[in-house]
ROSE-4610 file (N, C-alpha, C; in Angstrom, 1 decimal, always signed):
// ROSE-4610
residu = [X/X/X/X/X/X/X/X/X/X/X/X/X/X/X/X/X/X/X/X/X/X/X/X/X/X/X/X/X/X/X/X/X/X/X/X/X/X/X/X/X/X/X/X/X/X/X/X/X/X/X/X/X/X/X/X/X/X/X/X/X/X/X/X/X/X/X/X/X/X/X/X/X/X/X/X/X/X/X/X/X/X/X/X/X/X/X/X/X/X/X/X/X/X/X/X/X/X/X/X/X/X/X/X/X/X/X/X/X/X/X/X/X/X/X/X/X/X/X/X/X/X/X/X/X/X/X/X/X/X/X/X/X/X/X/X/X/X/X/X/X/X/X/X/X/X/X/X/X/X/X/X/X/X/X/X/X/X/X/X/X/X/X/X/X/X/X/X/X/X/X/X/X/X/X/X/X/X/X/X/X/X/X/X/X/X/X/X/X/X/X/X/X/X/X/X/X/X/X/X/X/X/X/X/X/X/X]
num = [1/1/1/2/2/2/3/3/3/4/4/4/5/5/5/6/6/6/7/7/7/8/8/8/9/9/9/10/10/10/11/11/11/12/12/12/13/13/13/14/14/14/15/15/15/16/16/16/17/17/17/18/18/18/19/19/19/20/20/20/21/21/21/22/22/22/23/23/23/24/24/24/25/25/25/26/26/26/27/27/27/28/28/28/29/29/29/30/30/30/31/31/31/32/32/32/33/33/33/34/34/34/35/35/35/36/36/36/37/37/37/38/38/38/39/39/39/40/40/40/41/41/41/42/42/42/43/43/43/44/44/44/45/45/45/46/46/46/47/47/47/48/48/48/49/49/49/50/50/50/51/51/51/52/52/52/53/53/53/54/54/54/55/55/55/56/56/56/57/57/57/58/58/58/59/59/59/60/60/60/61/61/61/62/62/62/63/63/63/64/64/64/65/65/65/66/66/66/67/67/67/68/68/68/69/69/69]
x = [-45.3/-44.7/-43.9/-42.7/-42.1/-42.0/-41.9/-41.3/-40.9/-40.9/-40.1/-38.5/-37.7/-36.3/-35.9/-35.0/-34.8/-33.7/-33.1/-31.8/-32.7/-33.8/-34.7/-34.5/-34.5/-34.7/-33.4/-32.6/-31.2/-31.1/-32.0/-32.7/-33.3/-33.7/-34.1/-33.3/-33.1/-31.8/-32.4/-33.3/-33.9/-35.0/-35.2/-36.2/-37.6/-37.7/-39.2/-39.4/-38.8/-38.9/-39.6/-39.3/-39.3/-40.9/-41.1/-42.5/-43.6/-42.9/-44.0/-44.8/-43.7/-43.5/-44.6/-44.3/-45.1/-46.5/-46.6/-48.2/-48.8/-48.3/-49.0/-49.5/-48.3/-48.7/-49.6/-49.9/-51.0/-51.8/-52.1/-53.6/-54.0/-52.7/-52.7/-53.5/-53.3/-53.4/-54.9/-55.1/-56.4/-57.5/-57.3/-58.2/-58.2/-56.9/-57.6/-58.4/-58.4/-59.3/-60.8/-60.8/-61.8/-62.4/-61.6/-62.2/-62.1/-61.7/-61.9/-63.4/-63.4/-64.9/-65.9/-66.1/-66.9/-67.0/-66.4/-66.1/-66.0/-65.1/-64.4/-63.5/-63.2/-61.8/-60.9/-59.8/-58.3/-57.5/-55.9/-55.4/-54.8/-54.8/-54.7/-52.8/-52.4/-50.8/-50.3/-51.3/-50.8/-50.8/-51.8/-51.2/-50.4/-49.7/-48.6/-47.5/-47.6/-46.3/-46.5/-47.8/-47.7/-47.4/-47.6/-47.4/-45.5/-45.0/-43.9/-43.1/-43.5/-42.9/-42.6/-43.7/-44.0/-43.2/-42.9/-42.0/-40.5/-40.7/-38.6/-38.6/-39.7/-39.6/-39.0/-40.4/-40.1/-38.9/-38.4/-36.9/-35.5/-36.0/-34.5/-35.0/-36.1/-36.5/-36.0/-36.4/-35.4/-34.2/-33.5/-32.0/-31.5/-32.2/-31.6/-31.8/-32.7/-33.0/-31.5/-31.3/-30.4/-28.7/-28.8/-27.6/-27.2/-28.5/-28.8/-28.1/-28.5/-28.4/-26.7]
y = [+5.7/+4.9/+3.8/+3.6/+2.6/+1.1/+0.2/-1.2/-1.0/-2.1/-2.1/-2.8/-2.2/-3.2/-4.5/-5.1/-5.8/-5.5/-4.6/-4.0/-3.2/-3.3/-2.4/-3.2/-4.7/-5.5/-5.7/-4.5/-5.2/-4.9/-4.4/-4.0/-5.4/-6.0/-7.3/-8.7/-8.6/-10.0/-11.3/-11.2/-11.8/-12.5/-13.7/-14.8/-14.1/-14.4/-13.7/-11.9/-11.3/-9.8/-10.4/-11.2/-11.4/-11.9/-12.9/-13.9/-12.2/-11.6/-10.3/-9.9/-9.5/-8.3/-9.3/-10.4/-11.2/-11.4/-11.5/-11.3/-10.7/-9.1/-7.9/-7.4/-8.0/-7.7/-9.1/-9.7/-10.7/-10.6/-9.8/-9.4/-8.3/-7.0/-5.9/-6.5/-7.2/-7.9/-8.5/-9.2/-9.9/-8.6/-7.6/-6.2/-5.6/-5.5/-5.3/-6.1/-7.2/-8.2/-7.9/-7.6/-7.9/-6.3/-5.5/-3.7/-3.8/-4.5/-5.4/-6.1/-6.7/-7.4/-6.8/-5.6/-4.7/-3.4/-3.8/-2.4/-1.6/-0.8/+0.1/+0.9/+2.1/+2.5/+1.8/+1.7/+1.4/+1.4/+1.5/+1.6/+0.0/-0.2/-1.3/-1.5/-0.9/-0.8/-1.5/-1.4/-2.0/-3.2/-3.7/-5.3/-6.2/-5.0/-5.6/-5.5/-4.0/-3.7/-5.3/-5.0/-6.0/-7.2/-7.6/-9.4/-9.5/-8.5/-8.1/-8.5/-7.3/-7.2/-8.7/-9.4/-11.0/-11.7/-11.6/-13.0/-12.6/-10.9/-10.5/-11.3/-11.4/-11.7/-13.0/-13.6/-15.1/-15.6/-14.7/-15.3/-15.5/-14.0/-13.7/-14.4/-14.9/-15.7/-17.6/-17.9/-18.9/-18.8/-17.8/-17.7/-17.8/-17.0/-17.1/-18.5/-19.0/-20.7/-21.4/-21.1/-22.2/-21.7/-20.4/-19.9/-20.6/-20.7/-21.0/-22.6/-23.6/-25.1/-25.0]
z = [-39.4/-38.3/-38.9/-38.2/-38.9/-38.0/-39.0/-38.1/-37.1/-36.0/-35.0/-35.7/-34.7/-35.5/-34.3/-34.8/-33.5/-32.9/-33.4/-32.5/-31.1/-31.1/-29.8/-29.3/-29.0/-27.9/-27.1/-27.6/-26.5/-25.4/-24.6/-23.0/-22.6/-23.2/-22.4/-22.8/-21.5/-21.1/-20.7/-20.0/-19.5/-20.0/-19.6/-20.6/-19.7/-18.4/-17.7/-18.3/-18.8/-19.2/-20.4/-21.5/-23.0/-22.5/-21.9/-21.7/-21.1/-20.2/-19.9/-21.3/-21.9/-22.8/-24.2/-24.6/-25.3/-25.1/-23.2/-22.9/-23.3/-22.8/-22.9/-24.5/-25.6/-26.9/-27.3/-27.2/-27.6/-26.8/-25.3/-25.3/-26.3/-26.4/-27.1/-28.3/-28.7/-30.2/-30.3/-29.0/-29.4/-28.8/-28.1/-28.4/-29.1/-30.3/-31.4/-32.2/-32.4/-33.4/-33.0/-31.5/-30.9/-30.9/-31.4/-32.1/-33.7/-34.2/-35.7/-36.3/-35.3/-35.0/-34.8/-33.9/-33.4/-34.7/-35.3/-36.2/-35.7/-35.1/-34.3/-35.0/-35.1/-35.8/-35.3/-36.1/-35.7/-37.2/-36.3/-37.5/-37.9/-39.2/-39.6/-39.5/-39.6/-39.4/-38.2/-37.0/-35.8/-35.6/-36.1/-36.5/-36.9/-38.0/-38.4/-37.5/-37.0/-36.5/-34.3/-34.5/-33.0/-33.4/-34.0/-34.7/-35.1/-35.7/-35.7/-34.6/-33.5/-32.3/-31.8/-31.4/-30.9/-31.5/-32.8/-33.5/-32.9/-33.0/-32.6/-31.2/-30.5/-29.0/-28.6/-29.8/-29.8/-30.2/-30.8/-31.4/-30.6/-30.0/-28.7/-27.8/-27.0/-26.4/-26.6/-27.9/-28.3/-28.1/-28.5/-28.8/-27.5/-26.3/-24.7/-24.3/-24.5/-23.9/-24.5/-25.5/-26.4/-25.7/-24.9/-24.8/-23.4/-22.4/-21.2/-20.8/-22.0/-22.1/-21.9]
C-alpha cells in the first residue's frame, strides 16, 4: 500500500469538508491506539499512512484560511 499523496486532496475546496475529513481520521486513529492497547491485530502501516493523511489536511486547511484573509 502506498502513501497517500497530496495531489489526492484536490476534491476538497472547502475548509468544513477538510475539518470533516480530519475528524473522522483522528477518531479512525485513536481506534486504532485503542486496538494497539488491547492487543488486537492491526496493521502497523496505517498509522503511518493516517497520521500522514491529517498533516496533508492540516496543511490545505491552513493554506485555504490564509487564501480566505
Amino acid at each position: 500500500m502506498t502513501l497517500p499523496k497530496y495531489t489526492e486532496l484536490t476534491q476538497l475546496n472547502k475548509i468544513d469538508e477538510i475539518e470533516k475529513e480530519i475528524f473522522v481520521l483522528t477518531k479512525n486513529l485513536f481506534d486504532l491506539r485503542i486496538k494497539r492497547s488491547t492487543n488486537q491485530q492491526i496493521k502497523s502501516h496505517i498509522f503511518t499512512h493516517t497520521k500522514r493523511r491529517i498533516s496533508q489536511l492540516k496543511y490545505k486547511q491552513s493554506f485555504l484560511v490564509k487564501l480566505e484573509k
